[in-house]
N, C-alpha and C positions, 0 to 999 in steps of 0.2 A: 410364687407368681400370682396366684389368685387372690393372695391377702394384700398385695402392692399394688395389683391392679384396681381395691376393693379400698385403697390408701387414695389411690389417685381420684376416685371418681367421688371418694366422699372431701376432697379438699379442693372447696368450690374455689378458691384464687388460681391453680394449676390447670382445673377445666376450664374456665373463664380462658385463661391464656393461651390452653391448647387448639379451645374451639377460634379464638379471634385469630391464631397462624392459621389456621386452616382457611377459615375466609378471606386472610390476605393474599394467601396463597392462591388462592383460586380468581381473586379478583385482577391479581395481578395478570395471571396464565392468558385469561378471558382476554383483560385490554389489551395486552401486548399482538394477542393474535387477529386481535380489531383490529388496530391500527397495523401492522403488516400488509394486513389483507386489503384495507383499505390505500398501502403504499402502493403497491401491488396491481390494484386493479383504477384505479382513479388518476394515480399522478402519471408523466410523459413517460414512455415506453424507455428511457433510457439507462442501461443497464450500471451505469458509475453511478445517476442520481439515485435510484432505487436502493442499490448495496448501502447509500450514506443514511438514507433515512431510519434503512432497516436496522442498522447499525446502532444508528443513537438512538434506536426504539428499545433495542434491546439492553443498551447501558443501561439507560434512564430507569426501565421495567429493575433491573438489578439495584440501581441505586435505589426506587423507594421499597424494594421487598428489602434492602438492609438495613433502609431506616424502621419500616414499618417492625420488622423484627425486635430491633434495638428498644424501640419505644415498649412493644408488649412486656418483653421478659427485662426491661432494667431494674426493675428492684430484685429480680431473683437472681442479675447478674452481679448486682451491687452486693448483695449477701454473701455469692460465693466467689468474690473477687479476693479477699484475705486469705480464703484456705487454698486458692488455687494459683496463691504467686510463684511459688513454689517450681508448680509443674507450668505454668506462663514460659518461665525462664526455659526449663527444658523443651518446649513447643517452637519459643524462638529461637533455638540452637538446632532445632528440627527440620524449622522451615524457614529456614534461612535462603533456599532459592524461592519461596512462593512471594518474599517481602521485596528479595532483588525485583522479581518478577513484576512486581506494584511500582518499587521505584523507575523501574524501566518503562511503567507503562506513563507514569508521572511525566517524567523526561518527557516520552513524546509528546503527551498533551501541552508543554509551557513549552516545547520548543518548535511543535508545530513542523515536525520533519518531515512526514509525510501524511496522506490521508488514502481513504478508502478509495479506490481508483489510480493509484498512484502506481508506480513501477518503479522497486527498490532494487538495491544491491547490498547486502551485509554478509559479513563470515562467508563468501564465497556463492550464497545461495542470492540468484538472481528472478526475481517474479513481481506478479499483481495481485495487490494488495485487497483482498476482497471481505475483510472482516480482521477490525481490530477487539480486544478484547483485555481485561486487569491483567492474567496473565499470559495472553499468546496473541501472535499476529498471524492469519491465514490466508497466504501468498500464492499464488498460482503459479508452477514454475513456469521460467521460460530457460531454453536452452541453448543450442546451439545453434547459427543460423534464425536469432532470434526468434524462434518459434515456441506455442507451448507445448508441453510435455505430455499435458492430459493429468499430474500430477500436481496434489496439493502439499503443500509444505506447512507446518506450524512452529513458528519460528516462537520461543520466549522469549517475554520482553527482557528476561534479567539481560540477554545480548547487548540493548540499546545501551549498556552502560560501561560494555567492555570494546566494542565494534565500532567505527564509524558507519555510517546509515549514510549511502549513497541513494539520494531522487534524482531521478531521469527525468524525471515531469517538470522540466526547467520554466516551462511556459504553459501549465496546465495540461492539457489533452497532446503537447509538444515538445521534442524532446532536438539537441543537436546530437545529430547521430556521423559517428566517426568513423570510414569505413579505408580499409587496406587495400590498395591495389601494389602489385607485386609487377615489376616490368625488369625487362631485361635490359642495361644503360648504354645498350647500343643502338636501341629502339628510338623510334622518333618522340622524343618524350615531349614534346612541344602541343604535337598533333592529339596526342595521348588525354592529357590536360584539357586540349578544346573540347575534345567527346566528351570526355566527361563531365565537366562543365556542363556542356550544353544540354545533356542527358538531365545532370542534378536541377537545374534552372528550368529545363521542362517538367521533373516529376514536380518539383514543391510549389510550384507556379500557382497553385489552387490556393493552398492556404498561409504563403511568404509572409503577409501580411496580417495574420494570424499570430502567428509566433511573434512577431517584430512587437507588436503594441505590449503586451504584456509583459513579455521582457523587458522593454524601456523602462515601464511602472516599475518592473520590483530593482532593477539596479537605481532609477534615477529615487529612489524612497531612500537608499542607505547611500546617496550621494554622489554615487560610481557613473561612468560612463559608458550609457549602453554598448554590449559589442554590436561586429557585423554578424548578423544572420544569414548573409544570403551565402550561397555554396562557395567555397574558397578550399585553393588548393596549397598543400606545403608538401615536400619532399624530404627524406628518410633515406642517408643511403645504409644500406644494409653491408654488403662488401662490393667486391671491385667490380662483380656483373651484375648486381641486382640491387633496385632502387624501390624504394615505398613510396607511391604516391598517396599522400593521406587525403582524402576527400571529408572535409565537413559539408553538413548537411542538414537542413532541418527537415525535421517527419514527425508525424503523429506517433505516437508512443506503441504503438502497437501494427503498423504498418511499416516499420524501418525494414524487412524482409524486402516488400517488394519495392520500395522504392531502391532499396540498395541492388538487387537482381535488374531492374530497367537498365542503372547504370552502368551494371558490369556488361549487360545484354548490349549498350550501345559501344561499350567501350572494346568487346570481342568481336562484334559483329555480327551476333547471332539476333535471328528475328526475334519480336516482342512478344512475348508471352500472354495470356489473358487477363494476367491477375500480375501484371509489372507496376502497372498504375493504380494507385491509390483514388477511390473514387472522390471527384469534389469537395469540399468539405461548404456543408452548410450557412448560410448566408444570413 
């Protein structure tokens, strides 16, 4: 060990290279945590813009510490690229899920499926999307009763290549949320329908015109014509006493809980809760 170590320090090309990783390394560590820090404390308190910046702070820091790498050590990689084809091969029959994992992350970048702030659904795991990464995406779950869990999920990308990849963020920060009412078909289902209706048409009243616009843009760019956004009802019959009323609805991606409880609260008859109402949305 002493005589290798005594090897290393007299073969001034290997220090040269050792010492210049280390300074990239550290200069790297430094900017990355400037600029965070500076995302963090200077730009709008808002918790989707913040997660994106920090995000592409952190690729981008990744992408030039593996350029920065590649450039020091390329001629000592170009030396030992011959004698290590060999075990290359057996490396890539190794990591054969870290490469799925890259193409998966590929995929998402040219397909644009979702982004940082987003609310997915794949392989059964439903969440928000709070850091993507080469090989993993890290989702907040959400559960049942659309709520979250308190739990974080790390989903790999090699999924994106076997899964379909469900976005809820239809219209950005908006999402059309589809919710089950369950009636008995001897009920006045007529009256059933008004409440709710008028229940849906009061929660989304704030931001209706929010979802409309953006939606129109991404259908009317591939040609299609915009749907209707505004709350609409179809029915489901289930068997010979019980009917589904299906309520569409649009709601902010992470408020469909309580605009969905207003509804059911008008449609029971129970008084309004505190927190039924989605507060205004910004203007």
């Amino acid at each position: 060990m002493p005589s290798t170590l005594s090897e290393f320090l007299q073969d001034r090309v290997l220090l040269r290279d050792a010492i210049a990783t280390l300074i990239l390394f550290l200069t790297v560590l430094i900017l990355r945590y400037a600029a965070i820090r500076f995302v963090r404390r200077r730009l709008p308190s808002n918790d989707k813009f913040q997660l994106r910046w920090a995000s592409q702070i952190r690729g981008f820091s990744y992408a030039i510490l593996a350029l920065g790498l590649f450039t020091i050590w390329a001629a000592e990689l170009q030396a030992l690229a011959v004698s290590f084809a060999v075990l290359a091969m057996a490396v890539v029959g190794a990591t054969r899920e870290t490469f799925a994992c890259i193409q998966g992350a590929a995929y998402r970048i040219s397909t644009n499926a979702f982004q940082v702030g987003d609310r997915i659904n794949i392989g059964g795991i439903r969440g928000d999307v709070i850091d993507t990464g080469l090989l993993g995406t890290l989702v907040l779950e959400v559960g049942q009763g659309h709520q979250r869990t308190g739990r974080t999920i790390s989903i790999p990308n090699s999924l994106f290549m076997t899964e379909p990849v469900l976005n809820e963020s239809l219209a950005g920060e908006y999402m059309l949320h589809l919710m089950t009412i369950p009636v008995d078909r001897s009920a006045d289902l007529g009256a059933i329908e008004r409440t709710a209706l008028t229940a849906a048409r009061e929660a989304c009243a704030d931001f209706l015109d929010d979802v409309r616009r953006p939606m129109a843009v991404r259908y009317r760019r591939h040609g299609l014509i915009p749907p209707i956004v505004d709350p609409r009802v179809t029915y489901q019959v289930v068997d010979k006493h019980t009917v589904n009323i299906l309520l569409r609805i649009p709601t902010p991606i992470r408020l469909e809980r309580q605009v969905e409880q207003h509804v059911l609260r008008a449609v029971l008859g129970v008084p309004k809760g505190q927190d039924t109402l989605p507060p205004p949305a910004p203007r």
